[in-house]
LOKOL-969666 format. One record per atom (N, C-alpha, C, O, CB): residue in three letters; x, y, z. Coordinates in steps of 0.2 Angstrom, whole numbers, plus 5000, padded with zeros to 4 digits. Glycine has a CB too. Example, Ala and Ser with C-alpha at 12.3 -4.5 7.8 and 13.67 -1.06 7.14 Angstrom:
ALA506649725039
ALA506249785039
ALA506649845039
ALA507149835042
ALA505749785045
SER506449895035
SER506849955036
SER506450005039
SER506750065040
SER507049975029
// end
This chain:
UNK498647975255
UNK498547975248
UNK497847945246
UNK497747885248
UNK499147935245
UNK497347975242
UNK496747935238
UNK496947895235
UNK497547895233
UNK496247965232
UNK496547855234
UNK496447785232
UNK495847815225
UNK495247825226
UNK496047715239
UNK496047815219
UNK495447825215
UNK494847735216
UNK495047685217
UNK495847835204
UNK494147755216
UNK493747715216
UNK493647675209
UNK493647705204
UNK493347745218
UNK493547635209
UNK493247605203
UNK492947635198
UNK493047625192
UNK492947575203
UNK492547675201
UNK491747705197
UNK492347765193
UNK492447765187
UNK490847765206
UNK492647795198
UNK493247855196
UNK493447835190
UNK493347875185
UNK493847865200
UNK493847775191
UNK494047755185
UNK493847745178
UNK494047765173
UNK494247715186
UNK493347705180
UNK492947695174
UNK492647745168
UNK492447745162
UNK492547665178
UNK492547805176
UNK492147865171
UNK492847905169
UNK492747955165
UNK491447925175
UNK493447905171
UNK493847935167
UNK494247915159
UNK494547945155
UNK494447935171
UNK493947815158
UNK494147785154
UNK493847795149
UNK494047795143
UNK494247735156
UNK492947805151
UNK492447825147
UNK492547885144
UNK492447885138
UNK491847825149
UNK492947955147
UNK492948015146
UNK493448015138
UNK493348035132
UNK493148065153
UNK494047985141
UNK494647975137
UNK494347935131
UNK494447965126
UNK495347925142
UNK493847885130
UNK493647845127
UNK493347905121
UNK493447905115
UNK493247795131
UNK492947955124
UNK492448005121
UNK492848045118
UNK492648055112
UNK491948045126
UNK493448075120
UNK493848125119
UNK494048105111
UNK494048145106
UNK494348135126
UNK494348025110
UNK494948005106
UNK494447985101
UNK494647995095
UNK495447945109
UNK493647975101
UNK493147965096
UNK492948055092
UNK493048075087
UNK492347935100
UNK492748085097
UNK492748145096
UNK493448175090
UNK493548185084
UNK492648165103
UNK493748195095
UNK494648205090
UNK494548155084
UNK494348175078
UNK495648165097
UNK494648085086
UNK494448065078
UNK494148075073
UNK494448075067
UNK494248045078
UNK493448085074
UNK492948115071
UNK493148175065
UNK493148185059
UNK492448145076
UNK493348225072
UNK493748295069
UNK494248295063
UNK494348325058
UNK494148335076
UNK494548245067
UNK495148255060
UNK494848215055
UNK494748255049
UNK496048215061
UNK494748165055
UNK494348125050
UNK493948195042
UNK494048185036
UNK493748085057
UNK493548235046
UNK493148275042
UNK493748345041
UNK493648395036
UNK492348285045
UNK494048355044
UNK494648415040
UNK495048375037
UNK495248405031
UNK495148475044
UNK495248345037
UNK495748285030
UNK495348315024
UNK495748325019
UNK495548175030
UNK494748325024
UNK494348325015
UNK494448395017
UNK494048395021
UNK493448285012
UNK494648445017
UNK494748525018
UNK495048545013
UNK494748595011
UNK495148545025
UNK495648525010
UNK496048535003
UNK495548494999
UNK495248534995
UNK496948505003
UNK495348434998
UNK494948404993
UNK494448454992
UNK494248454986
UNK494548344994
UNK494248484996
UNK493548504994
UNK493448584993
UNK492948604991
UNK493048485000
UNK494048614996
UNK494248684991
UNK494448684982
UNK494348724977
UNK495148704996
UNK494748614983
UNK494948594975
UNK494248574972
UNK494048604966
UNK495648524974
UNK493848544974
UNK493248534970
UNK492848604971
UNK492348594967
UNK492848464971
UNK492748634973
UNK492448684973
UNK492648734967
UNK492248784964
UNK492548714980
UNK493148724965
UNK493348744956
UNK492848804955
UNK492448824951
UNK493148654950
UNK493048844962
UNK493048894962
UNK493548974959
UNK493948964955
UNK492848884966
UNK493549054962
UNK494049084963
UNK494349074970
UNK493949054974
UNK493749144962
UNK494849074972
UNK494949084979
UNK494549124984
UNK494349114989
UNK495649104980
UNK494349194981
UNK494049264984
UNK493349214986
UNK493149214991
UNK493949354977
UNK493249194983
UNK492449194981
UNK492549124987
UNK492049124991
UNK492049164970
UNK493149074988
UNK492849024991
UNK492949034998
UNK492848995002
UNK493048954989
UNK493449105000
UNK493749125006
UNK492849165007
UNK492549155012
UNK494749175005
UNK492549205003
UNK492049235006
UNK491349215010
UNK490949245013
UNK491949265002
UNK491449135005
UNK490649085007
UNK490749055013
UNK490349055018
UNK490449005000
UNK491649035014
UNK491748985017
UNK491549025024
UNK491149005028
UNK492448955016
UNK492049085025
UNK491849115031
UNK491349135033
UNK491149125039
UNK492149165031
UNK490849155028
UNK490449195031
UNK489849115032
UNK489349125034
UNK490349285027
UNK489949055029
UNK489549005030
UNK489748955038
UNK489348925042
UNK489748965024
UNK490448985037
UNK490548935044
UNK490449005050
UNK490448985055
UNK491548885045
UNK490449065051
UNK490249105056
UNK489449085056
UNK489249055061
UNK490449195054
UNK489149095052
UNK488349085052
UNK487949005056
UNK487448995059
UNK488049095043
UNK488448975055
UNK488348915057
UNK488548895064
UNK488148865067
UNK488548875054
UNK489148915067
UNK489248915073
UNK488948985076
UNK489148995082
UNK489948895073
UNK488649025074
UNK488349085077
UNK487849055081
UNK487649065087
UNK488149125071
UNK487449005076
UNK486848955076
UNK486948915081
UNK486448905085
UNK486848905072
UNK487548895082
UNK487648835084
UNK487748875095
UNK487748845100
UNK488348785079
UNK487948925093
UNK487948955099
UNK487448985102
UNK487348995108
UNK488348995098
UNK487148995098
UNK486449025102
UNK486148955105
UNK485948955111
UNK485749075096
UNK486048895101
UNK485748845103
UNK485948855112
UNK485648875116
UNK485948785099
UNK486648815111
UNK487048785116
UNK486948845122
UNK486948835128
UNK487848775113
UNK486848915119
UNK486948965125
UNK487848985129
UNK487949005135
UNK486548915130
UNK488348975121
UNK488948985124
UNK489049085120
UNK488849105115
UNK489548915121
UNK489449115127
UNK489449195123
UNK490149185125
UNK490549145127
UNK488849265127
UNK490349255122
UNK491149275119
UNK491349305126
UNK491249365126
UNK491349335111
UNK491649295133
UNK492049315136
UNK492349365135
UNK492449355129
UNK492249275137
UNK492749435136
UNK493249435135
UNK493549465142
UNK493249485147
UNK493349475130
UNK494449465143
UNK494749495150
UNK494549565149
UNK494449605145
UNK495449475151
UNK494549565155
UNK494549635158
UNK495049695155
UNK494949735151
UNK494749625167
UNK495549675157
UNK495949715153
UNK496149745146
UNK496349695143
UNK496249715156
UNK496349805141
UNK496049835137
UNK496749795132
UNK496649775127
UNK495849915139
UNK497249785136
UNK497849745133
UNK497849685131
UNK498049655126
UNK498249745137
UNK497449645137
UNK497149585133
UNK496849575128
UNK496949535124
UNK496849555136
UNK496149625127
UNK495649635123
UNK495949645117
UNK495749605113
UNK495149695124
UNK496549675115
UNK496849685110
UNK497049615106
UNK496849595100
UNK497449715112
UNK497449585112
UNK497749535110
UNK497349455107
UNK497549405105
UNK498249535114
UNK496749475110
UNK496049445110
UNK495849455101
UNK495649415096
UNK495349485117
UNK495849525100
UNK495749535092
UNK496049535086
UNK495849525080
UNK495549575092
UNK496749535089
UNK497549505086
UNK497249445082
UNK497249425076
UNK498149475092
UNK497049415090
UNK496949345088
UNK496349325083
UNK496349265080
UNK496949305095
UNK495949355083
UNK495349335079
UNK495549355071
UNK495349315067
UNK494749385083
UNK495949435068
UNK496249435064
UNK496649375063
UNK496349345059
UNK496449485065
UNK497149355063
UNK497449285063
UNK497149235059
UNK497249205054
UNK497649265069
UNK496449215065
UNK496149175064
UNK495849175054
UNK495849145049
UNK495649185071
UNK495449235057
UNK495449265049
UNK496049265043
UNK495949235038
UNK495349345049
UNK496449285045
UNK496949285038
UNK497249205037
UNK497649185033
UNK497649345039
UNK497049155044
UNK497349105042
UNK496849055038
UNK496948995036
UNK497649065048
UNK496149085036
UNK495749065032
UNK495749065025
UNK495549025021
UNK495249075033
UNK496149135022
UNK496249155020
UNK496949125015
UNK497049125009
UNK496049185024
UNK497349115020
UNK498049075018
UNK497949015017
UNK498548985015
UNK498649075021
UNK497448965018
UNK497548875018
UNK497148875009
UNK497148835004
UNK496848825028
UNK496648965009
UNK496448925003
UNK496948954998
UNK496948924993
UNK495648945000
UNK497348994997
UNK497749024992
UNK498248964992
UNK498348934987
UNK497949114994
UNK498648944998
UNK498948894998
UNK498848834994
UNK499348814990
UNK498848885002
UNK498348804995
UNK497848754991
UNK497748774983
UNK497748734978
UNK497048744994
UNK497748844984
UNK497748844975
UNK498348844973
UNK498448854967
UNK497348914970
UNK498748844975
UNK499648874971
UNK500248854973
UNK500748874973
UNK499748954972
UNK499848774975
UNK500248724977
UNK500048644979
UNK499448624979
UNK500648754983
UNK500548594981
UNK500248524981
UNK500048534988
UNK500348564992
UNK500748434979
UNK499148514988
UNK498848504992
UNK499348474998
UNK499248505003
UNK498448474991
UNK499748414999
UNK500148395003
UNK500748445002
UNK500848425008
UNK500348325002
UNK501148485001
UNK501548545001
UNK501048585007
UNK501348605012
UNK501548574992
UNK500548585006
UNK500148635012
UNK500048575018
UNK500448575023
UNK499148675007
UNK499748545018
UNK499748515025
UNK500248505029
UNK500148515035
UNK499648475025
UNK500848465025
UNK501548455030
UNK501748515032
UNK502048515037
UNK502248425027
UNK501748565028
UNK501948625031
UNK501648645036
UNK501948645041
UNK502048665026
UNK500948655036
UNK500748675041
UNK500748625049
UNK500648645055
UNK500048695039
UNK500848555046
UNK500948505053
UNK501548545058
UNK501548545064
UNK501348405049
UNK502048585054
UNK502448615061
UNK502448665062
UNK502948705061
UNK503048615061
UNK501748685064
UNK501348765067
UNK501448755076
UNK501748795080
UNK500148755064
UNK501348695078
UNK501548685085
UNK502048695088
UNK502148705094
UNK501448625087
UNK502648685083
UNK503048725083
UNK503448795084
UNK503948825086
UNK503148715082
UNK502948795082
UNK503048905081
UNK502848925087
UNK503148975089
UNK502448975074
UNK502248895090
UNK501848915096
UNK502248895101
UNK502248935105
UNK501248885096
UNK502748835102
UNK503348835109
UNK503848915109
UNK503948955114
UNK503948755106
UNK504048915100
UNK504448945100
UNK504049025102
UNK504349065106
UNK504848935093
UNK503649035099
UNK503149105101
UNK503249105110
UNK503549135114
UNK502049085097
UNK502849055112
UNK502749055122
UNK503349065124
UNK503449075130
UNK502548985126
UNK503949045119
UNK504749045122
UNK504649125125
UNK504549145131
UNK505449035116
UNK504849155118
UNK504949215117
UNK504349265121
UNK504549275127
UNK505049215108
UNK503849275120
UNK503049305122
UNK503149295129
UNK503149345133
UNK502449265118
UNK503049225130
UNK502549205136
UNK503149205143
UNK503149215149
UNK502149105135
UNK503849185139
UNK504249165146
UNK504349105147
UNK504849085150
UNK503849195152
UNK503949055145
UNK503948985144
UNK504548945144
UNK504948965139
UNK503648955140
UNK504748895149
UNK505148845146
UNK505248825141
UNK504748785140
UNK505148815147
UNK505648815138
UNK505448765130
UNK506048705134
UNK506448725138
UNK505848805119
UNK505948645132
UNK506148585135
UNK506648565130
UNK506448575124
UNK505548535137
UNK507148545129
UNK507848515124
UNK507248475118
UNK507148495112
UNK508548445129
UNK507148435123
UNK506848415116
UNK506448435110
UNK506348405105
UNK506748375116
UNK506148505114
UNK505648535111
UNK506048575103
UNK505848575097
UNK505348605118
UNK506648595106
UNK507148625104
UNK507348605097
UNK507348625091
UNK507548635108
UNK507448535100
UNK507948495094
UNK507048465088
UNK506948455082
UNK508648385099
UNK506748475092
UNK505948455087
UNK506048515081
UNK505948515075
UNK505048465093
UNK506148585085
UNK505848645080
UNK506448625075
UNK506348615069
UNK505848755084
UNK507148615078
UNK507648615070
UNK507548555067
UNK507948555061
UNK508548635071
UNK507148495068
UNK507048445064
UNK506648465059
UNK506648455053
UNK506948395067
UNK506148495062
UNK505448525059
UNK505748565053
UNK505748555047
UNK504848575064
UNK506048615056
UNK506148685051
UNK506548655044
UNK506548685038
UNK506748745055
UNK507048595045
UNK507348545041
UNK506948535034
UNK507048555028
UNK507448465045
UNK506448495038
UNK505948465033
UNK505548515030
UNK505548515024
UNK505348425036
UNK505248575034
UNK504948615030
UNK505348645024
UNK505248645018
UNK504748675035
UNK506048665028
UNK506748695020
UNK506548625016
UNK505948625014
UNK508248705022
UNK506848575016
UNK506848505010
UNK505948535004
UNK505848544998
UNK506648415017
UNK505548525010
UNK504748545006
UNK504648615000
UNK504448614995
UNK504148565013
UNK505048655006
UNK504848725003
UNK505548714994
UNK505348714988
UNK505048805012
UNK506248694997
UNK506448654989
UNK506248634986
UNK506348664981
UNK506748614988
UNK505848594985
UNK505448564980
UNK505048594979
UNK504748574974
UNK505348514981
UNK504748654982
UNK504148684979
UNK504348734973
UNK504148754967
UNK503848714985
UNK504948764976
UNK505348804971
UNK505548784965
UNK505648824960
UNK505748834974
UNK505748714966
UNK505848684959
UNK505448664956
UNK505648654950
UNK506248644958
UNK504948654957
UNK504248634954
UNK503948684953
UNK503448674950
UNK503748594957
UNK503948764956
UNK503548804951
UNK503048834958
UNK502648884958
UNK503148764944
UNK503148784963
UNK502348794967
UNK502648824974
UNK502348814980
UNK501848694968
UNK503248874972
UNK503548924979
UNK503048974983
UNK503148994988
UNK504248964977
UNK502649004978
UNK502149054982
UNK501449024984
UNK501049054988
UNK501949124976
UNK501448944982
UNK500948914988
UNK501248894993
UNK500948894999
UNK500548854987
UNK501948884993
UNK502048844999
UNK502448905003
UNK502748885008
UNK502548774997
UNK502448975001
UNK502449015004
UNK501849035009
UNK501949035015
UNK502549055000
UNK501449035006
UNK500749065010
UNK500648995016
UNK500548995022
UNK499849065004
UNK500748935012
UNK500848875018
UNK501348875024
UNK501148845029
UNK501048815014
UNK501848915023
UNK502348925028
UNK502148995033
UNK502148995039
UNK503148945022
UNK501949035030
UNK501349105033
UNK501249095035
UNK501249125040
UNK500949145032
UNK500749025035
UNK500049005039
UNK500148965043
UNK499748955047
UNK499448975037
UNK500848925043
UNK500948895051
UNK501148945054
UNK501048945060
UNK501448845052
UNK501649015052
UNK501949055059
UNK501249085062
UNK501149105068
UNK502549135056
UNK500749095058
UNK500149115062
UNK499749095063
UNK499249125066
UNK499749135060
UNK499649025064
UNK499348985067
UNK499648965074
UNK499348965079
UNK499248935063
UNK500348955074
UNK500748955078
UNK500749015084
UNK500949015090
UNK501248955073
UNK500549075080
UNK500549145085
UNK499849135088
UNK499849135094
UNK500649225081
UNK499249135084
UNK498649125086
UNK498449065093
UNK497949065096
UNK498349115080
UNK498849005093
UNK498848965098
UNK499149015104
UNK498849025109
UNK499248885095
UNK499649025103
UNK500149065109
UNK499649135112
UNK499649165118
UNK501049105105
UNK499349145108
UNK498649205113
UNK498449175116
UNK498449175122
UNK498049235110
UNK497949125112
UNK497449065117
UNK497849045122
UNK497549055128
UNK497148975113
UNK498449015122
UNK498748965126
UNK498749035132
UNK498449015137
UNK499648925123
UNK498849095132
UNK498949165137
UNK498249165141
UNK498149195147
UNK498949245132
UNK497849135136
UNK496949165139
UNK496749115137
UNK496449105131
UNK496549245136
UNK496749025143
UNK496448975141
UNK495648975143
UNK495348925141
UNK496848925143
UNK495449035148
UNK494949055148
UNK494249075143
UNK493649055144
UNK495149085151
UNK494449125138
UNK494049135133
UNK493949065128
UNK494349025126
UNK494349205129
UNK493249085128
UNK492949025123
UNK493449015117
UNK493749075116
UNK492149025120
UNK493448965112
UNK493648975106
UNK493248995100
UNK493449035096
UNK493848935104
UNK492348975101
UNK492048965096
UNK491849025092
UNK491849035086
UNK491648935098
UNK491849055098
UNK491449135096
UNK492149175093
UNK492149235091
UNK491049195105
UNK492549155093
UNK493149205089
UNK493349165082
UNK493749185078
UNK493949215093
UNK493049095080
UNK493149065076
UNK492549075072
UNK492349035067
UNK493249005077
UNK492349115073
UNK491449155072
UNK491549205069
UNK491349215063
UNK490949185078
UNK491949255073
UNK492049315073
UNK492649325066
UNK492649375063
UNK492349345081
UNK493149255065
UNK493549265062
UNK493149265053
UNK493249305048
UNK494149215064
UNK492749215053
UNK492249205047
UNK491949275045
UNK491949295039
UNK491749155048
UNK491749295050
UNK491449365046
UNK492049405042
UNK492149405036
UNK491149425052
UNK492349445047
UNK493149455046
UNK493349445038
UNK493549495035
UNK493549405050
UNK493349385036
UNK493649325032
UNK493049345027
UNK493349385023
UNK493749225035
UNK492449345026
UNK492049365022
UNK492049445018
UNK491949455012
UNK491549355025
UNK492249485025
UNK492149565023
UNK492749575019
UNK492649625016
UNK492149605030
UNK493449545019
UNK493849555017
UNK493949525011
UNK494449535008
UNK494149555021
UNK493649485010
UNK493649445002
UNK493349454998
UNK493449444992
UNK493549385001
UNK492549495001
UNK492149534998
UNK492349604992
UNK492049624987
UNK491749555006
UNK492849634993
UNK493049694989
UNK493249644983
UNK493149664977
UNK493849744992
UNK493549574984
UNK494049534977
UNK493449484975
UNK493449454969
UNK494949474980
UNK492849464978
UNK492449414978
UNK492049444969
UNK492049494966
UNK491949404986
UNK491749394967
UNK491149384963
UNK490649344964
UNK490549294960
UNK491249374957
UNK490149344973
UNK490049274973
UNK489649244974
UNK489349214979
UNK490349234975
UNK489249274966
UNK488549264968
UNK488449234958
UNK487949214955
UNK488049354971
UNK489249234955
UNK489349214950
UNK489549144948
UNK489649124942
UNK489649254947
UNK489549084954
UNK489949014954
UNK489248984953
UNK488649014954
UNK490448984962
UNK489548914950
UNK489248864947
UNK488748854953
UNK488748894957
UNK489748804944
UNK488248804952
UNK487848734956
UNK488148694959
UNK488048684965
UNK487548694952
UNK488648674956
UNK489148624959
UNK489648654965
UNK489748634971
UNK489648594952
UNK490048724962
UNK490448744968
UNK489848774972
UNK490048774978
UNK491048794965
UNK489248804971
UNK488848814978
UNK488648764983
UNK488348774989
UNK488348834976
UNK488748684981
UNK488348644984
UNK489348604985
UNK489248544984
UNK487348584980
UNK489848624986
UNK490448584988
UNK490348674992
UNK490048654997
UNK491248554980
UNK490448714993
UNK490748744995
UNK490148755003
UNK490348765009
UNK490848794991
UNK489548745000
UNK488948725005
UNK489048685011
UNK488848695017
UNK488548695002
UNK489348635009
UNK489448585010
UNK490048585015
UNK489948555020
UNK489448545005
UNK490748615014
UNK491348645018
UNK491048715023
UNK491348725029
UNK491848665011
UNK490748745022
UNK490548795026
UNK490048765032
UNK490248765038
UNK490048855022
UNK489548745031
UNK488748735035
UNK489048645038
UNK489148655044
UNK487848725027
UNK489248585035
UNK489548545037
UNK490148535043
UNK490248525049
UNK489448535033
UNK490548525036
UNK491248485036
UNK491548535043
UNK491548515049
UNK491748485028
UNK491848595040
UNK492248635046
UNK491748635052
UNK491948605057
UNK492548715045
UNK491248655052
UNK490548695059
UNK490848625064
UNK491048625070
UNK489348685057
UNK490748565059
UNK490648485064
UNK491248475066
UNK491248455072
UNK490448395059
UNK491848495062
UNK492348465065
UNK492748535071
UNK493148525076
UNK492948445059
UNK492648565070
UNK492848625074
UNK492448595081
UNK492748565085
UNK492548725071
UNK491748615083
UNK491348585087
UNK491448505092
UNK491348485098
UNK490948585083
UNK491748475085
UNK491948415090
UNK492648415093
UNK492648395099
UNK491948345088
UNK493248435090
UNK493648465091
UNK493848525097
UNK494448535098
UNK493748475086
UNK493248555100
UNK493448585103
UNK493048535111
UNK493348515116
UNK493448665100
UNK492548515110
UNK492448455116
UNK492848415115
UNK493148405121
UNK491848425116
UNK493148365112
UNK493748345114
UNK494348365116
UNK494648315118
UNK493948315110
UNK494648405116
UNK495048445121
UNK494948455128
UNK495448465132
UNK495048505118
UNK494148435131
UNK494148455137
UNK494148365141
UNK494048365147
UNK493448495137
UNK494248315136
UNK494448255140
UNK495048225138
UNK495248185141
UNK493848195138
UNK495448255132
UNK496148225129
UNK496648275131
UNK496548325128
UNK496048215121
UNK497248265135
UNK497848315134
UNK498148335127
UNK498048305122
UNK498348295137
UNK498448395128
UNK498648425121
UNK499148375116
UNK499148375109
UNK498948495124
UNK499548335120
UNK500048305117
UNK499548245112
UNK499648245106
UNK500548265123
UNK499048215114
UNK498648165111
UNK498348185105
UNK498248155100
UNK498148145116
UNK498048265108
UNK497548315102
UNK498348335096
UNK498548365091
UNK497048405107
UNK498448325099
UNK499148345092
UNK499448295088
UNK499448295082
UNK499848365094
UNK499548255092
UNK499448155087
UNK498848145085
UNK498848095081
UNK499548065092
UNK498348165085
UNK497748165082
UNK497648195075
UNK497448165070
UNK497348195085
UNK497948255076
UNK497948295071
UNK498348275065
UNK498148285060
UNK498248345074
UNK498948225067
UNK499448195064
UNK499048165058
UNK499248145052
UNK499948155068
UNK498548145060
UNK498148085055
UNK497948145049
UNK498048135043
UNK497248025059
UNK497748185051
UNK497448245044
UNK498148245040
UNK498248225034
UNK497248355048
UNK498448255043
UNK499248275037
UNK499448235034
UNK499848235030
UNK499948315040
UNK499148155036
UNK499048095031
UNK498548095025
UNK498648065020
UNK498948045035
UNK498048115027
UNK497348085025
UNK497248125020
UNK497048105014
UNK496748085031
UNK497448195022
UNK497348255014
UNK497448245008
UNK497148245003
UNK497648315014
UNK498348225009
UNK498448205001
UNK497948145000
UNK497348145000
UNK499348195000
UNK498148105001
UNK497848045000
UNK497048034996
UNK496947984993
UNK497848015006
UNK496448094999
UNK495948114997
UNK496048124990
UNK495948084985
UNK495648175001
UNK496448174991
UNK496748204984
UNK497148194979
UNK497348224974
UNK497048244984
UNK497448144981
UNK497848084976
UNK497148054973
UNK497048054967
UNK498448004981
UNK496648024976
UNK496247964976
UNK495748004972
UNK495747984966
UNK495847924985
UNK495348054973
UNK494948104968
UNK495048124962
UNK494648124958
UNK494948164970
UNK495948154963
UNK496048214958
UNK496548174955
UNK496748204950
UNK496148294960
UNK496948134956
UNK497548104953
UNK498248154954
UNK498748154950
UNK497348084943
UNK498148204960
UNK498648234963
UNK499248204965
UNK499448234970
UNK498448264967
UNK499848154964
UNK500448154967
UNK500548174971
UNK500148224973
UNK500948174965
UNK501048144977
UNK501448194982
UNK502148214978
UNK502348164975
UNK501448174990
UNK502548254979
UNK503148274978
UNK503548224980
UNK503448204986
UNK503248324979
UNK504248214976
UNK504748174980
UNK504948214986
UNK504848204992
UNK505348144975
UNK505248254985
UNK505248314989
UNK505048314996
UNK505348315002
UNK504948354986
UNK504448314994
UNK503848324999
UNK503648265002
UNK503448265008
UNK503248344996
UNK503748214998
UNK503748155004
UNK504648135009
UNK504748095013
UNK503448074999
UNK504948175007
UNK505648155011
UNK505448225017
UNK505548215023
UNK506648175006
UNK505148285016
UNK505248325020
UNK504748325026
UNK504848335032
UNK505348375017
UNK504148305022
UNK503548285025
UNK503548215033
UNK503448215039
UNK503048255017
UNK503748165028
UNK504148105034
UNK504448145042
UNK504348145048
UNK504848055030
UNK504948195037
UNK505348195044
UNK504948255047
UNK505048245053
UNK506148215044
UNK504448315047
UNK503848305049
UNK503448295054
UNK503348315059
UNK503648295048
UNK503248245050
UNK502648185052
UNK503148165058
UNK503248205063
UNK502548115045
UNK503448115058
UNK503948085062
UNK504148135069
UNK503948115074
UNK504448055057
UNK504648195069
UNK504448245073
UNK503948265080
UNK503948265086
UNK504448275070
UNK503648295074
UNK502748285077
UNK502648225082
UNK502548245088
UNK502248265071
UNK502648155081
UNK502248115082
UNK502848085088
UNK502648055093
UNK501848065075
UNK503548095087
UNK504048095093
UNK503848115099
UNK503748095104
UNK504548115092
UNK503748215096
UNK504048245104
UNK503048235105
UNK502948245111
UNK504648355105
UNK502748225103
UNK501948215108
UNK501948185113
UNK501948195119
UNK501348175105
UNK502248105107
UNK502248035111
UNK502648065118
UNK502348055123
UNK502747965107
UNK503348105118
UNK503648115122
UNK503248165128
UNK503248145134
UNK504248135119
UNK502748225126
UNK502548225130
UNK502148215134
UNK502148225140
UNK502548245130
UNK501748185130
UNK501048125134
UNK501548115140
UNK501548155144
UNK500848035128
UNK501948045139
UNK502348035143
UNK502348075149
UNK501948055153
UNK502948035140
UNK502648105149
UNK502948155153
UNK502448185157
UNK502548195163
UNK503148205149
UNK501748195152
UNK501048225157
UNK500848175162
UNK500748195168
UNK500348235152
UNK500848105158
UNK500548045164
UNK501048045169
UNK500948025175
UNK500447965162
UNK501448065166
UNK502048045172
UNK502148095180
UNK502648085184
UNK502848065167
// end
């Protein structure tokens, strides 16, 4: 049996160290992702068209620098499901902003916090995967909270955002379960590929070359910055942190958004939304803990 060395250790503790700054970082700057759709007090068409086609141009950029190109598998079936996936990717840009307009910013995040969900249940079904009991009893705690959320949305008027919010976790959910198929292909170049996508298709409903100063330099600012930086670190932390960790990470966004937007815009969260959201939150941040566990173990 090895004996890890010191040196070993050390530079695994540094890596893990890098990984959990990085993840940090990431969540840290998509937390303001609903704030900064709402201050862009824009059309949706118009902010789904800058956004995409600002964040493809930038990591387009940022790809030539680095020198990373778009892989794809060999085979024609994969390729497919390689562009599935990039559609997805596209229309889930698509649904976080329609969401954000036609419901409480926290209505959209908790909901989307149980997308990891869809993605066990997707690998069940798709992949052939095990789902583990407790994975199980996580999806019907989740699905609990989401019904409680998606109630109160309906009694408050705000049911066809928290529709599009419910959309965009089963597709985000489906879009992880490709990647998870083909952990080979890069992500970046299809988080590229989806912006264009996301632009060309917003482009027929857009006007957007008619927005303020202000929504040009907030929406500037969400395109060229905020997502490019956090996508980027986000996806190098992943190569030092297991997935269970990068998903308690995550957990901190679905705190931090409303809160932007309480603090900004004088937005509430729903009572509702805070009973359904907890149990959620709480879910989430169980079965991780549990599989962390499980991974060191």
């Amino acid at each position: 049996m090895a004996v890890p060395t010191p040196g070993a250790t050390l530079a695994q503790a540094s890596d893990h160290a890098r990984g959990l700054m990085l993840a940090g970082g990431a969540v840290l700057l998509i937390s303001f992702d609903a704030l900064l759709v709402r201050l862009a007090d824009a059309p949706h068409w118009d902010v789904v068209f800058w956004r995409g086609l600002l964040i493809a141009l930038t990591l387009a950029a940022w790809m030539l620098v680095s020198g990373q190109r778009l892989h794809l598998p060999p085979r024609r079936r994969d390729r497919w499901l390689i562009g599935l996936s990039v559609v997805m990717l596209s229309g889930n840009t698509t649904l976080f902003v329609l969401s954000v307009t036609y419901t409480a910013a926290a209505n959209t995040v908790v909901i989307l916090a149980a997308s990891p969900f869809f993605a066990a249940l997707f690998s069940a079904l798709f992949l052939r995967e095990r789902v583990p009991l407790r994975t199980w009893v996580a999806i019907a705690a989740a699905m609990a909270g989401v019904i409680v959320v998606f109630g109160g949305g309906m009694r408050g008027g705000t049911g066809l955002g928290d529709f599009f919010a419910m959309t965009l976790a089963v597709t985000v959910g489906a879009h992880l379960t490709i990647l998870r198929r083909f952990p080979a292909v890069p992500r970046l170049p299809l988080i590229c590929l989806s912006g264009v996508l996301a632009a060309l298709t917003a482009i027929a409903f857009a006007n957007p070359l008619a927005l303020s100063a202000e929504s040009y330099a907030v929406i500037a600012l969400m395109g060229i910055v905020q997502m490019p930086l956090a996508t980027v670190m986000l996806a190098v932390a992943t190569r030092y942190l297991p997935s269970p960790e990068v998903s308690l990470a995550l957990l901190v966004e679905t705190v931090l958004a409303p809160i932007w937007v309480w603090w900004v815009l004088g937005e509430a969260v729903p009572s509702l939304t805070a009973v359904g959201g907890s149990v959620i939150l709480l879910t989430v941040a169980v079965h991780a803990m549990l599989a962390l566990k499980e991974e060191k173990t």
